[in-house]
Steps between C-alpha positions, in 0.01 A plus 500: 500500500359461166767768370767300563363155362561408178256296335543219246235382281464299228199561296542181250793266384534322856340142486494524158682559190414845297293804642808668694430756729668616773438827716699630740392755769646772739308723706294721214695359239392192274725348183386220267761287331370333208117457385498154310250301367406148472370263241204311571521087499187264431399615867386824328252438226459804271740744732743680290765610727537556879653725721522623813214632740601913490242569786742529788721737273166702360402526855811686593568611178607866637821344651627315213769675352650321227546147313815327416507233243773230493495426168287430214335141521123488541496342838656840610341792260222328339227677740636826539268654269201393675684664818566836335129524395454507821747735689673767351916366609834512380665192343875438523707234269750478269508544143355224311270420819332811409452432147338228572258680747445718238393257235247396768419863626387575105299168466296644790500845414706669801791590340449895515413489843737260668856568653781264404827608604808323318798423762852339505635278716699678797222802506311541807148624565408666801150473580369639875700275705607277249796477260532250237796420292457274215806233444509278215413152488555210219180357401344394213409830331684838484507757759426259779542650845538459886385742744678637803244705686644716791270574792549640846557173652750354224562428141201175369644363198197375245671275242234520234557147262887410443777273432846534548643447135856551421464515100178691486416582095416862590809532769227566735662328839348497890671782686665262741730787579207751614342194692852429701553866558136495649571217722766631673342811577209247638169445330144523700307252287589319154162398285658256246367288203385114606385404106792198516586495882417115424753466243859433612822633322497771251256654239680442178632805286286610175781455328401141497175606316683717244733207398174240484349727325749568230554151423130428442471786256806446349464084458085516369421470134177676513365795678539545845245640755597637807285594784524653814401766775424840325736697771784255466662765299836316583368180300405684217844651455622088505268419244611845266816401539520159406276588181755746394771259515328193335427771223094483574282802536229540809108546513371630784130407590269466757358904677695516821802317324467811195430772778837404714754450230380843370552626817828344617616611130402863601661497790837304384428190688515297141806512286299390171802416199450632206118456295535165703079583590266455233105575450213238436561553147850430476461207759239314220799568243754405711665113478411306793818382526644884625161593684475550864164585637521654911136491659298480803351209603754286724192469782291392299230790509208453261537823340866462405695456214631193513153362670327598155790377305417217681130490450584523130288901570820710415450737198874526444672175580397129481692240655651210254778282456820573563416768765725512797285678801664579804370578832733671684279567798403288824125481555380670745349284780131476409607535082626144443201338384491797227837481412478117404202537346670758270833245494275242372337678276835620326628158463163399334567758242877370444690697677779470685414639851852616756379587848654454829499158632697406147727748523683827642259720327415651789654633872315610786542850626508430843749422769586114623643409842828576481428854356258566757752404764748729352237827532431408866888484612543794280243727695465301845170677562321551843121363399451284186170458304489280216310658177368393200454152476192215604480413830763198536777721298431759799564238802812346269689865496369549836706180628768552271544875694483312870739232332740798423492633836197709537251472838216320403324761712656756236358335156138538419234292267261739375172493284335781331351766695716362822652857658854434629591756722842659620617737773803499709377225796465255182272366218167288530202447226229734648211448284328502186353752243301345152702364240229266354536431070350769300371353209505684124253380299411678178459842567401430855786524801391365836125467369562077545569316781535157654144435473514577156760280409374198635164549375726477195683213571130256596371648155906367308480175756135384501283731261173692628132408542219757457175438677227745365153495739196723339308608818152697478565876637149489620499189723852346487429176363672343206354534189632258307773198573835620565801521218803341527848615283836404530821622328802285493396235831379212314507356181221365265469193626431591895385885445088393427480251820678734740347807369125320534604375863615866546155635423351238730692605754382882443151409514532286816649818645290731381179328581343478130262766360285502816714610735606888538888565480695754712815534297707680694472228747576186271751659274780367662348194628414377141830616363659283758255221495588442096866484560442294752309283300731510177792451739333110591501440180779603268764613815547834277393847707403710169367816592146545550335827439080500561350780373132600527248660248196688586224463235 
């Protein structure tokens, strides 16, 4: 039976917004669509990135066949080096997808050994069972694209992120065409975007952005500072644009932002005017009043440019009056605190700060209600399965399906690492297989865990307390009072009287010098018996950490 079941994963990206990863199987045959990544919130002291838990793929590693990529947004490429370390596969996207895999592939040295294969929308890929034809979607970044992945049973169409704009910048638009062919020929199961499924009418057009933005730059005085994602390639163009026609010129800053307008340059993604770009020279030379600076930075990332201009750390660029900064970015949930912080800190320094609640400076990429309605009567699918999105965006599209028609019995709510399973008596959720976080940290992938992390968090919350016993190798007894040292629990005036009761308590435990200790024993009894202790008295629960010396 298994060879006629077809098997749909998701790896990452369900319950949660970023780490997309979806596989698909049929009988020897295994696909991945999209290997994303995820940016760690205050949850995740110290992590660097996260992304998805491979094993399940490593483990079967000789059927997967090959990788499509949607498009070129971290959430959906971001971990695909770490993947192709790992198993030798080819990738399919189109074209500016894949030079932004490559940027990535040669900041992790796997660009000689890695398969990227550039398609167009309308081409199909056959793979064992499997054929996938790429159609193109309007989103907020070039070369955005849906899926429609045929398999014995029927045709599963994977939306990848979208909107259904009629006055795209790019003329990229949603294939609603290819989608309404596919529905009357009868779709098995559609796997569609729930990001806004709690936002009613429709996603506004960039066009809005470019005409906010090109009154801001054209109306400030001073220098303007523009920020936002390093792939939104489409933004950029807006901001070129508008500096050409208000008769400024453009400095780019800020690594990924350099990296990806090289790149989309290269490729012809970027129609630069004229000697409109100028270098760090020319921008100190240049009058403020026709200087546009484009960086990284709109989530606030400590790192960034516009978090150092911020800081007042930038080599290049200090923030004064008369500045105009513009965010045109939404945080990401979990980046808000950063981003106001960095808000705050511009307006300190006299600037003029733009960013989304003030003004159209910024437009989601991802369907509302009413566009969502229109790709569900479009492709009337069998099975349903809400995908990327947190949990409550996933039961929202999932009503608004059984609202539209749909059998209740039909839509599914799935997490990471659920298995939904089809065959030709029907479609149930069948089990499990791991999709836990993998956390980055440093050089290390996978080498921390939850443990880890919230060792991390009592040492940020409530500081740590050391407890250092010298014991006699020969008979076990102390030789001299205990030592007591905390870092970050208590201040000056409460440290000396809860560090002397601490030692007390020690001593009580450990029976003085006369009595012979069997460490192994009390280890966990002491460590326990001081946080209980500190607990009574301060309410904190710093971690405590006894360690023993043999003299």
């Amino acid at each position: 039976m298994a060879g006629q079941t077809l098997r749909v994963i998701p790896l990452g990206g369900l319950g949660e917004i970023g780490r997309n990863m979806m596989v698909y199987e049929y009988g020897d045959t295994m696909i991945a669509v999209d290997v994303g990544l995820m940016f760690p919130d205050a949850e995740h002291p110290g992590v660097d990135l996260i992304i998805p838990d491979f094993q399940y793929v490593l483990d079967n590693v000789d059927r997967l066949k090959a990788v499509f990529l949607t498009h070129g947004h971290e959430d959906h490429i971001g971990a695909i080096p770490f993947l192709l370390r790992e198993a030798q596969v080819p990738v399919f996207c189109l074209q500016l997808t894949r030079g932004l895999v490559q940027v990535k592939l040669k900041e992790h040295r796997l660009l000689d050994g890695a398969e990227v294969s550039v398609v167009e929308p309308g081409d199909v890929i056959d793979v064992g069972p499997f054929s996938v034809e790429f159609f193109s979607v309007s989103h907020s970044i070039p070369d955005s694209a849906g899926l429609i992945i045929d398999t014995p049973l029927g045709p599963v169409v994977h939306t990848g992120d979208f909107k259904i704009d009629h006055t795209p910048l790019l003329g990229q638009h949603t294939d609603l065409a290819r989608l309404a062919n596919l529905g009357d020929e009868g779709a098995l199961l559609l796997c569609a975007d729930s990001t806004y499924a709690e936002i009613e009418g429709y996603t506004p057009s960039e066009q809005r952005v470019a005409e906010a933005l090109d009154r801001y730059i054209g109306e400030a005085e001073g220098r303007v500072i523009v920020t936002t994602f390093a792939s939104l390639i489409s933004r950029v163009q807006i901001v070129l644009d508008s500096a050409a026609k208000h008769g400024r010129r453009v400095f780019v800053t800020g690594r990924s932002m350099v990296n990806n307008v090289g790149m989309a340059r290269d490729l012809g993604y970027l129609r630069i005017p004229g000697n409109v770009l100028m270098g760090v020279n020319e921008m100190k030379q240049h009058p403020d009043s026709k200087t546009v600076i484009i960086c990284t930075g709109s989530q606030g990332e400590p790192t960034s440019a516009l978090t150092r201009m911020a800081n007042g750390t930038h080599q290049q660029i200090g923030i004064q009056e008369g500045d105009t900064v513009i965010l045109s970015s939404n945080p990401v949930p979990g980046n808000e605190k950063s981003v106001y912080k960095n808000i705050d800190l511009l307006m300190e320094a006299g600037a003029r700060v733009i960013y989304n609640r003030l003004a159209d400076v910024h437009v989601r990429g991802h369907a509302s209600r009413e566009e969502l309605k229109v790709i569900h009567r479009l492709v009337r699918p069998r099975y349903f399965l809400p995908i990327h999105g947190e949990y409550r965006h996933l039961v929202l599209h999932r009503d608004l399906a059984i609202q539209l028609g749909m059998d209740e019995d039909d839509a599914f709510v799935l997490t990471d690492g659920e298995v939904l399973e089809i065959d030709d008596r029907g479609a149930e959720i069948s089990g499990t297989v791991p999709a836990d976080y993998v956390y980055v940290d440093g050089i290390g992938i996978g080498e921390i865990d939850d443990f880890v992390l919230r060792d991390r968090q009592r040492l940020a919350d409530d500081g740590l307390v050391v407890v250092v016993a010298a014991i006699d190798r020969h008979n076990g007894k102390l030789t001299r009072p205990p030592e007591v040292m905390s870092h970050g629990f208590a201040g000056p005036d409460e440290e000396a009287s809860l560090m002397e009761g601490v030692q007390q308590l020690i001593v009580d435990v450990l029976g003085g010098e006369d009595t012979a200790i069997d460490w192994s024993e009390i280890h966990e009894t002491l460590k326990d018996d001081v946080a209980e202790y500190l607990h009574k008295q301060t309410r904190r629960h710093p971690l405590v950490i006894p360690v023993m010396l043999e003299v």
